[in-house]
C-alpha positions as CSV (number, residue, x, y, z in Angstrom):
1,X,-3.9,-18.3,53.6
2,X,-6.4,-21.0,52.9
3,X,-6.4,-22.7,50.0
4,X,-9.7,-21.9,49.1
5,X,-9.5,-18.4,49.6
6,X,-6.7,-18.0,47.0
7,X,-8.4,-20.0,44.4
8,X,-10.8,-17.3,44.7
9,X,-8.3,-14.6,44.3
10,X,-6.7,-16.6,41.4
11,X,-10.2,-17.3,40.1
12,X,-11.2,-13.4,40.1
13,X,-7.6,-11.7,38.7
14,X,-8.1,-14.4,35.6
15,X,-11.6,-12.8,35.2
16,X,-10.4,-9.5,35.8
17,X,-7.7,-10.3,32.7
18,X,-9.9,-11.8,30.3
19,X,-12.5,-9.0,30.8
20,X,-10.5,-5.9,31.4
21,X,-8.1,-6.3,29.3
22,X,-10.0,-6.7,26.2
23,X,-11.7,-3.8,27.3
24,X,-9.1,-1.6,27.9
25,X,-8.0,-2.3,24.7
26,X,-11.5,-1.8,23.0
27,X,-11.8,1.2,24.7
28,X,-7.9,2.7,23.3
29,X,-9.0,1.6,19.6
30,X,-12.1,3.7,20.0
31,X,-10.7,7.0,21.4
32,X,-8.5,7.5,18.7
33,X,-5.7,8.6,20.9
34,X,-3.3,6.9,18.7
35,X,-2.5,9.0,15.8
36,X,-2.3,6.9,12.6
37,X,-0.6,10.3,10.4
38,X,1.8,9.2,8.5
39,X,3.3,12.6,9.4
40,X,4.1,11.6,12.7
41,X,6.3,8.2,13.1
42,X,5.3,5.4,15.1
43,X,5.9,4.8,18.7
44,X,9.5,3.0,19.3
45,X,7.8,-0.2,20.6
46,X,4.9,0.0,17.3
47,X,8.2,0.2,15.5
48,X,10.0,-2.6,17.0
49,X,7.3,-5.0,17.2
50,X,6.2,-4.3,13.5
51,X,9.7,-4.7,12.4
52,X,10.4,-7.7,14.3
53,X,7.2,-9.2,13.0
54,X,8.0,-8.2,9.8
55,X,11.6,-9.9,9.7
56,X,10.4,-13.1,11.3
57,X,7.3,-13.1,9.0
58,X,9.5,-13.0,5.9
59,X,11.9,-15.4,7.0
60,X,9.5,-17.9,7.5
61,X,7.2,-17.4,4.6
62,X,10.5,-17.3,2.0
63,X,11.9,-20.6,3.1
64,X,12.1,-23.4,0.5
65,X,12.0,-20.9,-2.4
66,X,14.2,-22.2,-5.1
67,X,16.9,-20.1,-6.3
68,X,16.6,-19.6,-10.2
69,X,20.5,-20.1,-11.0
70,X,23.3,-17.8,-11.7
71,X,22.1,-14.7,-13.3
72,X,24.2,-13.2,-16.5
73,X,24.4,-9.4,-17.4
74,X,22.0,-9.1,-19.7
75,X,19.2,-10.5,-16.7
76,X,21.2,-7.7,-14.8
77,X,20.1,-5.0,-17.3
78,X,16.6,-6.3,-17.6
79,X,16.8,-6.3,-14.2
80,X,17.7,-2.2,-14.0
81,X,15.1,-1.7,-16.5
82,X,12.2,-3.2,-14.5
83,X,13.7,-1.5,-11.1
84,X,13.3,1.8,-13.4
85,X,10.0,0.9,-14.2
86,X,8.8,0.5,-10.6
87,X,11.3,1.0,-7.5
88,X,13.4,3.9,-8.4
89,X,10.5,6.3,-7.5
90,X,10.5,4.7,-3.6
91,X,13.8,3.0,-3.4
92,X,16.1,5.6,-5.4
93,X,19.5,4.0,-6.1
94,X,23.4,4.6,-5.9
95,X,23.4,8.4,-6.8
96,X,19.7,8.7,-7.1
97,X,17.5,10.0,-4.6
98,X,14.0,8.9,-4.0
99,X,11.3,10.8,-5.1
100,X,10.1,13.5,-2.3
101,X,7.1,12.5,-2.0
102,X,8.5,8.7,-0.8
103,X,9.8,10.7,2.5
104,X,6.2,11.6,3.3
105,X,5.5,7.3,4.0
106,X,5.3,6.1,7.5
107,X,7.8,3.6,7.1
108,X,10.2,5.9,4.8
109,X,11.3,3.1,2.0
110,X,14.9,2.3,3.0
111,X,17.1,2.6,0.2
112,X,18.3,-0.9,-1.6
113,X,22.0,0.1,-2.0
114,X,23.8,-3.2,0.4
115,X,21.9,-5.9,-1.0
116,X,23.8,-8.4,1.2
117,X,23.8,-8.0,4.3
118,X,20.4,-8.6,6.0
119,X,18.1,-10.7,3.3
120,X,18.5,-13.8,1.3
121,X,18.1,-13.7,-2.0
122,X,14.6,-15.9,-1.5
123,X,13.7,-12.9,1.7
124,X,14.0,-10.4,-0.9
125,X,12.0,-12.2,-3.8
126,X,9.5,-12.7,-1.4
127,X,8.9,-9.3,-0.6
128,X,8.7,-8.0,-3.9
129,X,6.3,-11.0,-4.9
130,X,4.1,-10.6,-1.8
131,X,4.4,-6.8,-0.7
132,X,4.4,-6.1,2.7
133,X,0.9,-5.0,4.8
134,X,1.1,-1.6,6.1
135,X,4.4,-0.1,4.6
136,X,3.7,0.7,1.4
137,X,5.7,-1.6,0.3
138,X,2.9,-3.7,-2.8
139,X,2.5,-6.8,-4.1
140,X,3.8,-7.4,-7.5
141,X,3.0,-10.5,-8.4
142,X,0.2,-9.5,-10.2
143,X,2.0,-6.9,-12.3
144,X,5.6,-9.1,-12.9
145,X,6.3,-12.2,-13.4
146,X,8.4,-14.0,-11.1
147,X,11.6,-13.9,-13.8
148,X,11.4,-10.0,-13.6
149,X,11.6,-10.2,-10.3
150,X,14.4,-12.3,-10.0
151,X,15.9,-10.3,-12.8
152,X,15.7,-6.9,-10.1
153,X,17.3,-9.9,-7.3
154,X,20.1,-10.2,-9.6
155,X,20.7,-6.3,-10.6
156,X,20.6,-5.2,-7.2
157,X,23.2,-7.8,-6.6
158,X,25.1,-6.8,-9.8
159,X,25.1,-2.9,-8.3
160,X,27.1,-4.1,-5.1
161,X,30.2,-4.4,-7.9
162,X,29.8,-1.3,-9.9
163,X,30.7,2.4,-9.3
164,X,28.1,4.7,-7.8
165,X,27.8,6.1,-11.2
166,X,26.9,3.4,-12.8
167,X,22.9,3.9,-12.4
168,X,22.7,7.4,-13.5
169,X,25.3,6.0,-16.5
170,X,22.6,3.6,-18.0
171,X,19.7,5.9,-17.4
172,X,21.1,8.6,-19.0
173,X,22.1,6.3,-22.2
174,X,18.1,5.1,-22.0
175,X,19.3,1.3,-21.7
176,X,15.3,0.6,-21.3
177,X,12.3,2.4,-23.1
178,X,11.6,0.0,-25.8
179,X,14.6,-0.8,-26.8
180,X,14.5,-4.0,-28.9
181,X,17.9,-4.3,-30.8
182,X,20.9,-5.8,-28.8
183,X,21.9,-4.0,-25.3
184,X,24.4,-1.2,-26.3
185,X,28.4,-1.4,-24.8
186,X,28.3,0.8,-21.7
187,X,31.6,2.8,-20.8
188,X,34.1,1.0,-19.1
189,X,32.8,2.6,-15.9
190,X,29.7,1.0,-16.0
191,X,29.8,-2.2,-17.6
192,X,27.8,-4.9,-16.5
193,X,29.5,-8.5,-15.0
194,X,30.1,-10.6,-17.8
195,X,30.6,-13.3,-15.6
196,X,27.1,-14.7,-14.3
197,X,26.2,-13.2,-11.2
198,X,24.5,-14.9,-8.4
199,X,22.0,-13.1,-6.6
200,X,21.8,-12.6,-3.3
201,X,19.8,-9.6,-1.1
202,X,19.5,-7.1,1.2
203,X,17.8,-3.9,1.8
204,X,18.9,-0.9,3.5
205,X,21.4,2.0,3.5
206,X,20.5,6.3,4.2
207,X,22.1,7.9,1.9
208,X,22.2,7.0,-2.2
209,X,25.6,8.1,-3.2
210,X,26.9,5.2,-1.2
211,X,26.8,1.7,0.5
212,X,25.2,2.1,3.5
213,X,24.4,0.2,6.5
214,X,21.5,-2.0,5.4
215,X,18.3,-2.6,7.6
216,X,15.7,-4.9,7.0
């Protein structure tokens, strides 16, 4: 074939690609054959390249965050007191289940009960600082400060340790809720580490009555 011929041919398939393609993809956006319904999951390869964007993303984004130090129990209560407050609902915890409604999201929130296994403890502070677009999953940083967060870092870490029952143990003797006095002496079943806990993170796990797998 002469070479002038097949810089033509070359010369129309990159026109054919920077025109048709663009279109094509124009054109999908504006039928609305995708369906966006949250009741409806999302295609496996919208799932993995969302997820793997997502991982990548906050790897990047969380590195060079200092770690805060060792965290002691009383951060680790604080800590369950501000995951209460706001992550419960979504997340549940260890004997907890989310709220029903959180099953109706498109990502489902994964449960936070192995907090080691996929995240550093940075990963995870980043997420809860920043949010993450699309998920559900908000920004806090305008609603806590950066200690509280770590404080959450540093009970999910804690919860690793302690008995399944611990969680329902300290809601039920309403550890939080404008309490100002000193913490009270949990049971022997749930007492927090008295030796200071570093934290480190994960998220993941299927069921809340038990360590689970974790995914990121």
């Amino acid at each position: 074939m002469p070479r002038k011929k097949l810089l033509h041919i070359l010369l129309g398939a990159v026109i054919a690609i920077v025109f048709i393609v663009p279109l094509g993809v124009y054109s999908f956006v504006k039928s609305g054959i995708y369906n966006v319904a949250a009741a409806h999951p999302h295609t496996k390869f919208t799932e993995w390249i969302t997820h793997e964007t997502m991982i990548h993303a906050v790897r990047r984004h969380s590195a060079g965050i200092p770690l805060p130090g060792y965290i002691a129990g009383a951060q680790v209560l604080r800590g369950f007191c501000t995951y209460e407050t706001h992550c419960v609902a979504c997340h549940g915890a260890a004997a907890v289940a989310r709220e029903q409604w959180a099953a109706g999201m498109e990502p489902t929130p994964p449960y936070l009960l192995d907090t080691t296994s996929k995240w550093t403890p940075q990963q995870l502070f980043w997420i809860a600082k920043n949010g993450i677009k699309m998920t559900g999953m908000p920004s806090w940083r305008g609603s806590l400060s950066d200690g509280q967060i770590w404080d959450v870092v540093g009970f999910l870490e804690a919860m690793r340790d302690l008995p399944p029952q611990t969680y329902v143990q300290w809601r039920s003797r309403r550890m939080c809720g404008g309490f100002k006095g000193p913490w009270p002496a949990p049971g022997p079943a749930s007492t927090p580490p008295a030796e200071p806990v570093r934290p480190t993170a994960a998220t993941g796990g299927s069921a809340p009555s038990s360590k689970a797998a974790a995914r990121p």
